[in-house]
C-alpha positions as a Python dict, from the first residue, in 0.01 Angstrom:
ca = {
    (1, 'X'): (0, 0, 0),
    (2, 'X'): (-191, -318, -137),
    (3, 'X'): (-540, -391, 12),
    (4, 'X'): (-672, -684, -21),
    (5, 'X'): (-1029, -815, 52),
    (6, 'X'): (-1189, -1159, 103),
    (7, 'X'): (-1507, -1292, 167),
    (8, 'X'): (-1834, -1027, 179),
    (9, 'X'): (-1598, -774, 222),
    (10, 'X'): (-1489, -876, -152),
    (11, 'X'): (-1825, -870, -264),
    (12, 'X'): (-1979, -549, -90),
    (13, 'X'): (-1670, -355, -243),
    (14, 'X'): (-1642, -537, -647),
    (15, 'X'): (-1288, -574, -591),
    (16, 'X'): (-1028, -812, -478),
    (17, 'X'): (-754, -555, -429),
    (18, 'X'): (-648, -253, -470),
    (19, 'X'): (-338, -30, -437),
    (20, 'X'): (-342, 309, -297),
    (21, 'X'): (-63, 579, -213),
    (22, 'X'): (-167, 590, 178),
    (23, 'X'): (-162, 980, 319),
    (24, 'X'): (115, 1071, 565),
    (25, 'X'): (-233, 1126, 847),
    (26, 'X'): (-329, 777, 805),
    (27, 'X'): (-177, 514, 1037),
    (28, 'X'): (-368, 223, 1205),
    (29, 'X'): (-622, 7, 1044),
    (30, 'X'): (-881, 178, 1183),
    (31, 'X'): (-772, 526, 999),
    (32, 'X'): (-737, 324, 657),
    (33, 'X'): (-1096, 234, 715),
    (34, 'X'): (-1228, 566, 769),
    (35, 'X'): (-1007, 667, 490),
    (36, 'X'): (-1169, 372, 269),
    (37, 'X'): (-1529, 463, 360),
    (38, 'X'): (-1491, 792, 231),
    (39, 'X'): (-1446, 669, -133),
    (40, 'X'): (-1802, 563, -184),
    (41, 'X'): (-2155, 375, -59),
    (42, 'X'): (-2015, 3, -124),
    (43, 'X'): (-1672, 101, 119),
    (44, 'X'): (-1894, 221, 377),
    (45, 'X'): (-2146, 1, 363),
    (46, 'X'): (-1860, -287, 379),
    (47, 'X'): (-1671, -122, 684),
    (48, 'X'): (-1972, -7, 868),
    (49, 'X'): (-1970, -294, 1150),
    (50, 'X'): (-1600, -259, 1148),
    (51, 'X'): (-1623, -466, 1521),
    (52, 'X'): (-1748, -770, 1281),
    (53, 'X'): (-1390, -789, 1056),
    (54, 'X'): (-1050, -924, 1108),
    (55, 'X'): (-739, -803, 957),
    (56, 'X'): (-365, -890, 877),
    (57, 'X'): (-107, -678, 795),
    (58, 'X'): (230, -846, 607),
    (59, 'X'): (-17, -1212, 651),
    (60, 'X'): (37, -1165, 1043),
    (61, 'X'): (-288, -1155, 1218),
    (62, 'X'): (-336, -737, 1351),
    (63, 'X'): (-571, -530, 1544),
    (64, 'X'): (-778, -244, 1402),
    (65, 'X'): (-557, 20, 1613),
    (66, 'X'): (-221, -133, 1467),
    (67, 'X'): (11, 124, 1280),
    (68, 'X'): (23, 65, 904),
    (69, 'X'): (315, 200, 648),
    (70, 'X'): (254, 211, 284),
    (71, 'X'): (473, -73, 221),
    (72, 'X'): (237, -299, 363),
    (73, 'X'): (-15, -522, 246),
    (74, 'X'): (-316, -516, 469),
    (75, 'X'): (-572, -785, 413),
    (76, 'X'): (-966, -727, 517),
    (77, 'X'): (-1183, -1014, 593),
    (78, 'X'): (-1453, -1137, 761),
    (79, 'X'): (-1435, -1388, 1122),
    (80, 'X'): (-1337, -1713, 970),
    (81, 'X'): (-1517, -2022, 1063),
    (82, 'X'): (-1487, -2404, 1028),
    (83, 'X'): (-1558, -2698, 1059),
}
């Protein structure tokens, strides 16, 4: 699966993307997350107010409890705002 990350997100974690095998036990968003957090301090500290971030699975807007296959790429971001 390819991970990507934008915004604060980005800069909390150090990196833009990543690619990971994803376990057979994780999949939604929100498991990925939990799964993510584990890893180390700047993961959790970036997912901690997981309420506050948006996400997008195959560049389709998803929901946190939407199931996830390792073939995807699931982007992390912040609300976006303009003007």
């Amino acid at each position: 699966m390819k991970i990507v990350y934008f915004a604060w997100v980005r800069e909390s974690i150090g990196i833009s993307s990543e690619e990971i095998d994803l376990p057979k036990d994780v999949k939604t968003i929100e498991s990925l997350l939990e799964l993510l957090s584990q890893k180390n301090s700047k993961y959790t500290n970036a997912f901690h107010k997981k309420n506050l971030l948006r996400f997008s699975i195959n560049l389709e807007f998803a929901d946190i409890n939407q199931a996830i296959k390792n073939t995807d790429e699931v982007a992390i971001f912040p609300p976006v705002t303009g003007g």
